[in-house]
C-alpha positions in Angstrom: -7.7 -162.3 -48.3 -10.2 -161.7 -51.0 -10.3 -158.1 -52.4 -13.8 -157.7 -53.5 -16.0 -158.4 -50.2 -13.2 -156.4 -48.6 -14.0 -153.4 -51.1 -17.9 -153.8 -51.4 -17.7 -153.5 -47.4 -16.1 -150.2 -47.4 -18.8 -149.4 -49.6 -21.1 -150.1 -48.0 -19.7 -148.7 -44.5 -19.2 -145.2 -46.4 -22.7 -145.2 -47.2 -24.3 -145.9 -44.1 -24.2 -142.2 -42.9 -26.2 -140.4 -45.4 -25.4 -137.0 -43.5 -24.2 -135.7 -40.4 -25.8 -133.8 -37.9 -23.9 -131.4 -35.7 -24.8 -129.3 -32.7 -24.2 -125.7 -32.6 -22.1 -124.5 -29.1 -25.0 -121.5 -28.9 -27.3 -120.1 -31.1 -29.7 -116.7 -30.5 -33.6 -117.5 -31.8 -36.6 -114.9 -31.3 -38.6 -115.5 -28.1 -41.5 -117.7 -29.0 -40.3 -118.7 -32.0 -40.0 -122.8 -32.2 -36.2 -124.3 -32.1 -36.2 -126.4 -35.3 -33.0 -129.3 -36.0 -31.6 -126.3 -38.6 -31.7 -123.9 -35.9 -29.5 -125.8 -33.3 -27.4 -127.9 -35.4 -25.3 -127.7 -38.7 -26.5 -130.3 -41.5 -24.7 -132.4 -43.6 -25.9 -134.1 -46.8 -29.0 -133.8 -48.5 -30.7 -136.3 -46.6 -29.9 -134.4 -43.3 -30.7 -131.1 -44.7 -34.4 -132.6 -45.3 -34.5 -132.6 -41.6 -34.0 -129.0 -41.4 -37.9 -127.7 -40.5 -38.3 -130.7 -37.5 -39.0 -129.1 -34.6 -37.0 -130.4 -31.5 -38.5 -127.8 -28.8 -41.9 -126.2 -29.9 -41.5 -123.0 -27.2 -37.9 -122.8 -25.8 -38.7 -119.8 -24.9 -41.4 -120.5 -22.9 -39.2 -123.5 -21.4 -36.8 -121.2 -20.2 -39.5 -119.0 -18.5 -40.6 -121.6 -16.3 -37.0 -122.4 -15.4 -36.5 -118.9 -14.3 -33.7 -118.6 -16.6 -33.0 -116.2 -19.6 -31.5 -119.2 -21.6 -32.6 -123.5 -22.5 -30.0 -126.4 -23.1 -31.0 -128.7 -25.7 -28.7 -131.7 -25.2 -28.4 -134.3 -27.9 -29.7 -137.1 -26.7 -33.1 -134.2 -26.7 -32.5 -134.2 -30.1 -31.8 -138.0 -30.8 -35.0 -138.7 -29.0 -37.0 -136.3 -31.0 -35.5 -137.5 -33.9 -36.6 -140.8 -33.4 -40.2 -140.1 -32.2 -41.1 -138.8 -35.7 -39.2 -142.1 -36.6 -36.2 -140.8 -38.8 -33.6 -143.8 -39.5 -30.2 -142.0 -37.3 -28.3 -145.2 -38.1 -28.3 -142.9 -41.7 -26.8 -140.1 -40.0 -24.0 -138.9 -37.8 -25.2 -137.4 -34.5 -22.6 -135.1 -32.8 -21.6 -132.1 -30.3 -23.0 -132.4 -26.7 -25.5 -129.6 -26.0 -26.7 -126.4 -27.7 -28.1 -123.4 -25.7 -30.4 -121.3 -26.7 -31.0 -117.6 -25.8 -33.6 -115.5 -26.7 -34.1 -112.2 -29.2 -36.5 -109.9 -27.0 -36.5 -106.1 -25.6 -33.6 -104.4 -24.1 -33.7 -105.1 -20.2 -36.2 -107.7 -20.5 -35.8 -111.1 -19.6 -38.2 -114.5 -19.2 -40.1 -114.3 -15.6 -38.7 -116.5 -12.7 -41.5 -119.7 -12.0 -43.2 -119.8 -9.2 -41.1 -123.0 -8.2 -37.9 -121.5 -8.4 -36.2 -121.1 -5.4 -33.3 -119.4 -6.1 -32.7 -116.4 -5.0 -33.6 -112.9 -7.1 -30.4 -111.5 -6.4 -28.8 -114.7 -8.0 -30.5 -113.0 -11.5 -28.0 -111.2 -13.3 -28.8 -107.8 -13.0 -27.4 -104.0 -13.7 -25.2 -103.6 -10.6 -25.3 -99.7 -9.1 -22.2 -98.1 -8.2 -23.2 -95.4 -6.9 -23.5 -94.4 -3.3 -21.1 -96.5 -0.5 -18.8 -98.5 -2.4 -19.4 -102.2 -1.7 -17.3 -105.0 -2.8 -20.1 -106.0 -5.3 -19.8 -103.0 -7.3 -15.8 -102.7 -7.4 -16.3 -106.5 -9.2 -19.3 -104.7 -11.1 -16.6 -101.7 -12.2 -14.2 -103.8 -12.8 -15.7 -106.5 -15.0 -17.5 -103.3 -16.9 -13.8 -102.3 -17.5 -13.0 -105.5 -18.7 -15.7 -106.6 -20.9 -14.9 -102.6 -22.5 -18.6 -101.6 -22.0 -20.3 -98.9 -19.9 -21.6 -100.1 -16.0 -25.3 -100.3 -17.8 -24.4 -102.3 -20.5 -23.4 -105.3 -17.9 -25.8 -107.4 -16.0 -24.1 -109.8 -13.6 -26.1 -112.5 -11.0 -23.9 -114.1 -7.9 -24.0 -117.4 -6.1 -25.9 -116.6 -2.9 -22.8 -118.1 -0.8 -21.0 -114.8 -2.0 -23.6 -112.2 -0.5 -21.6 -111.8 2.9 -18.6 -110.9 1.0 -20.4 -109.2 -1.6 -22.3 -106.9 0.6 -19.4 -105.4 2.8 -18.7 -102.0 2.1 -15.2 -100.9 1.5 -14.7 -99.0 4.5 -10.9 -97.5 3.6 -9.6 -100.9 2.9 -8.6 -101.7 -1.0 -11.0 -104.4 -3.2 -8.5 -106.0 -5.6 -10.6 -107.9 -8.8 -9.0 -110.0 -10.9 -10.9 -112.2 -13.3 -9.4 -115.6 -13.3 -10.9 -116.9 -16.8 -11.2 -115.8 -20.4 -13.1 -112.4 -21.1 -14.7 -114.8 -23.6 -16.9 -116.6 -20.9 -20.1 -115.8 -19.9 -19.6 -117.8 -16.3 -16.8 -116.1 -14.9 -14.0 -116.7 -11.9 -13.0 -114.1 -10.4 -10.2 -113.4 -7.7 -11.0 -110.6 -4.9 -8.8 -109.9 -2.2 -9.7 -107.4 0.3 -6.7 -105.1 1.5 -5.8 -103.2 4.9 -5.9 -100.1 3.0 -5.6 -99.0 -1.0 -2.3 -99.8 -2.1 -1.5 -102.3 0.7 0.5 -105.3 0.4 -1.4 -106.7 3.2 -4.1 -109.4 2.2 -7.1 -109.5 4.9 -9.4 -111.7 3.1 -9.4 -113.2 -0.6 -11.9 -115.8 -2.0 -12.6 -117.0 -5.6 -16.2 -116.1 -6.7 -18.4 -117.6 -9.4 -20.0 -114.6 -11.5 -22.6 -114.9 -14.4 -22.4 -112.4 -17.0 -24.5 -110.9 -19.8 -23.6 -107.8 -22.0 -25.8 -105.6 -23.7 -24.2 -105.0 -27.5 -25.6 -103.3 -30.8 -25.5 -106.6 -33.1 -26.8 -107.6 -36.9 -29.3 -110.3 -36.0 -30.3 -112.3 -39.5 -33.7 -111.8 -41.1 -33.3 -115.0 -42.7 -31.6 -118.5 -43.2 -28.6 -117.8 -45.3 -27.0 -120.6 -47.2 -23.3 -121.3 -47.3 -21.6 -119.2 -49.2 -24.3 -116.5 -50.1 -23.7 -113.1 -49.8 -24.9 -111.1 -46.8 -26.9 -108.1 -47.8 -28.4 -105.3 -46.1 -31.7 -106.8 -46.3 -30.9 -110.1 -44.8 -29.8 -108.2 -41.5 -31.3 -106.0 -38.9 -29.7 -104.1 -36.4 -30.7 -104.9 -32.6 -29.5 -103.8 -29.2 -29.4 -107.6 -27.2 -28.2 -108.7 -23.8 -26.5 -111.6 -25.2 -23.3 -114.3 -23.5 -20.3 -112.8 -23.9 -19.0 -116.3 -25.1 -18.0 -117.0 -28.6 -16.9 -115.0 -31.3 -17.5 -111.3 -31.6 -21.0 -109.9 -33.4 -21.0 -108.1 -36.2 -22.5 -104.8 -35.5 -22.7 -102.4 -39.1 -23.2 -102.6 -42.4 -19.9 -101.6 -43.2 -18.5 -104.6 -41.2 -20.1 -107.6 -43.6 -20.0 -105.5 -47.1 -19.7 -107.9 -49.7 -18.7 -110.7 -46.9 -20.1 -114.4 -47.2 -21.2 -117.0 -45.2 -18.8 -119.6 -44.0 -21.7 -122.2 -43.1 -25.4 -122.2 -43.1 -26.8 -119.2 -41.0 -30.2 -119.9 -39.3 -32.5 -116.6 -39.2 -32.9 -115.0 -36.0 -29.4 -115.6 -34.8 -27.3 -113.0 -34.1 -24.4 -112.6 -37.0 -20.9 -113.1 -35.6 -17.4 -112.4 -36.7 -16.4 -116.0 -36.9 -19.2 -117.0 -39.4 -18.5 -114.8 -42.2 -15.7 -114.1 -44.6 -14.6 -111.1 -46.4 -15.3 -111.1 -49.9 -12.2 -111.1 -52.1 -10.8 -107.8 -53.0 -7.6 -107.9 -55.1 -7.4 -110.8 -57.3 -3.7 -112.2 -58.4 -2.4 -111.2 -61.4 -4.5 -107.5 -60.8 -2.5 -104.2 -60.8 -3.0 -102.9 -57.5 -2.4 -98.9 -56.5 -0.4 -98.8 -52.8 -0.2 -96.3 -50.4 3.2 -95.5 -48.7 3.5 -93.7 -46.0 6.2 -92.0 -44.1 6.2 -89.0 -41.8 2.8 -88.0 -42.7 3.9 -87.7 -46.4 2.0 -90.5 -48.5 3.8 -91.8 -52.1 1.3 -93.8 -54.2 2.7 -96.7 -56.6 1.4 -99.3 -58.7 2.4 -102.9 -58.8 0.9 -106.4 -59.4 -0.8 -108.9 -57.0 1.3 -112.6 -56.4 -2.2 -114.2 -54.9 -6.0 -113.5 -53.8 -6.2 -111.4 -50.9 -9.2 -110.5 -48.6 -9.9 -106.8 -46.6 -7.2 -106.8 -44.0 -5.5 -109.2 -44.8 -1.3 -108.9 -46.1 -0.9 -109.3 -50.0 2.3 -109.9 -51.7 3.0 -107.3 -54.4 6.1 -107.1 -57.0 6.4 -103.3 -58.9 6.9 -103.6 -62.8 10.3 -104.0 -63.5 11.7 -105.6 -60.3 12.3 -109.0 -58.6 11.6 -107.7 -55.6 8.8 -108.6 -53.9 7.0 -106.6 -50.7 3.8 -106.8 -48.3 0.8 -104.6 -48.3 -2.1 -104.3 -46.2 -5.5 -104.5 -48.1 -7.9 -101.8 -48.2 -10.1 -102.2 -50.7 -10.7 -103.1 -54.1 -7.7 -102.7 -55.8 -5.8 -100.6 -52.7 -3.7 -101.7 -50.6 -1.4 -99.3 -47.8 2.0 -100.0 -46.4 2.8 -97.5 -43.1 6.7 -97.3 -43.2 6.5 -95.3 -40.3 8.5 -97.3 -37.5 6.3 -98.4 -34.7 6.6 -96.2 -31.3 
């Protein structure tokens, strides 16, 4: 086998994807704003990053309104067609990721309007489900996901399959409504398990059935001003605060100031999107080598002490410490700059 032509084609295959072009899962973009390739996808290369401002879908917002829904897919091969139309070269670049769905920045309790050739039904909608009055089965799934999601009966929208309206609609009547979500509290499409019950407390099982439920939550989030770069700095200008119905999917949002202070992006953040937990990281606070002042407490009596940091550590996170003078080394929980706190209290 000859070397060389071996070599020159690996060369050549490494540099026949000048970038790579991801899809985001989910991204949140103010309603009528356009849905460009930075917006929905995470670029790769300089050559991809040149890409950036093409528009894939000029109204997505407007898209969704005529499909009666508060949210648009943009699939890849949407993308890859788009792509092609303004007649980029893809065999320079990796397309991946399978779908990106967009949902929309716009008023509290607000959503697009259903089109005229929808024929679903309104009740299908997700919607703030009363509780009040005769309870039905609906709202003990409505109580009960509220409980679950940790937000108040208003804060939760929720829209049924219409084969569930029978069930849904039958009020409790003395008997017991058991709810139990059967998926992840990170879902926004949701099973969930109710049985109906002779009576509360019952062992006896009249009915159950698995329903499909969607859900939407209303949250205080930091939505982004602005495209951050990797690695920048978030500050208090590149954020505004928002009250959204937004999926419960994905990672929490950040929802204060004092949440992202000094924290930095962990990839490129498109403006308009709401900030979550997953895409930042805490700035570092206690740098190895730096004399750090610890906290110990113990039956409400607090003993401070000084000793010197083995490594980097982030807010929150565990740093290993050693005091002057000893071989010993011990854990701490970081603070702040400089501060750390151990609790030496025994848990409960």
């Amino acid at each position: 086998m000859r070397i060389a032509p071996v070599f020159a084609s690996l060369l050549i295959a490494a540099g026949a994807s000048a970038g790579s072009i991801r899809l985001r899962p989910s991204v949140v973009l103010p309603g009528g704003a356009p849905a460009r390739l930075a917006d929905i996808a995470e670029l790769e290369g300089a050559d991809a990053q040149t890409l950036g401002e093409h528009i894939i879908a000029p109204d997505p917002f407007g898209l969704a309104s005529r499909n009666g829904r508060p949210w648009v897919e943009i699939e890849l091969k949407d993308v890859r067609g788009s792509l092609e139309a303004a007649g980029v070269p893809l065999s320079r670049h990796a397309l991946s990721g399978s779908a990106c769905t967009i949902r929309f920045i716009v008023e509290a309790g607000s959503k697009p309007g259903p089109a005229a050739e929808d024929t679903r039904s309104r009740s299908d909608e997700p919607r703030v489900i009363a509780t009040a009055g005769v309870p039905t089965v609906r709202a003990r799934v409505a109580e009960a996901l509220a409980e679950w999601f940790g937000v108040s009966g208003q804060d939760l929208r929720l829209g049924f399959d219409e084969r569930d309206r029978e069930l849904l609609d039958r009020a409790e009547l003395g008997r017991g409504v058991l709810v139990r979500p059967a998926t992840l509290p990170g879902s926004s499409r949701l099973l969930v398990d109710v049985r109906i019950m002779a009576a509360p407390g019952s062992p006896n099982v009249l009915e159950g059935r698995t329903i499909r439920v969607e859900a939407q939550v209303q949250r205080t989030a930091l939505v982004l001003r602005q495209d951050v770069r990797r690695g920048a700095e978030i500050t208090p200008d590149m954020v505004g605060e928002s009250r959204l119905w937004m999926d419960p999917s994905g990672a929490p949002p950040a929802t204060s100031m004092a949440e992202i202070a000094g924290c930095k992006a962990r990839t490129r953040l498109a403006g308009g999107s709401v900030l979550r937990t997953d895409q930042i990281e805490s700035a570092v606070m206690i740098r190895r080598g730096e004399m750090v002042t610890v906290h110990c407490i113990r039956a409400g009596f607090e003993v401070q002490a000084r000793a010197r940091a083995k490594a980097d550590a982030r807010l929150g996170e565990a740093v290993e410490l050693r005091l002057e003078g000893s071989k010993e080394t011990f854990r701490a929980r970081v603070e702040g700059p400089g501060r750390a706190t151990m609790d030496l209290d025994p848990a409960p």
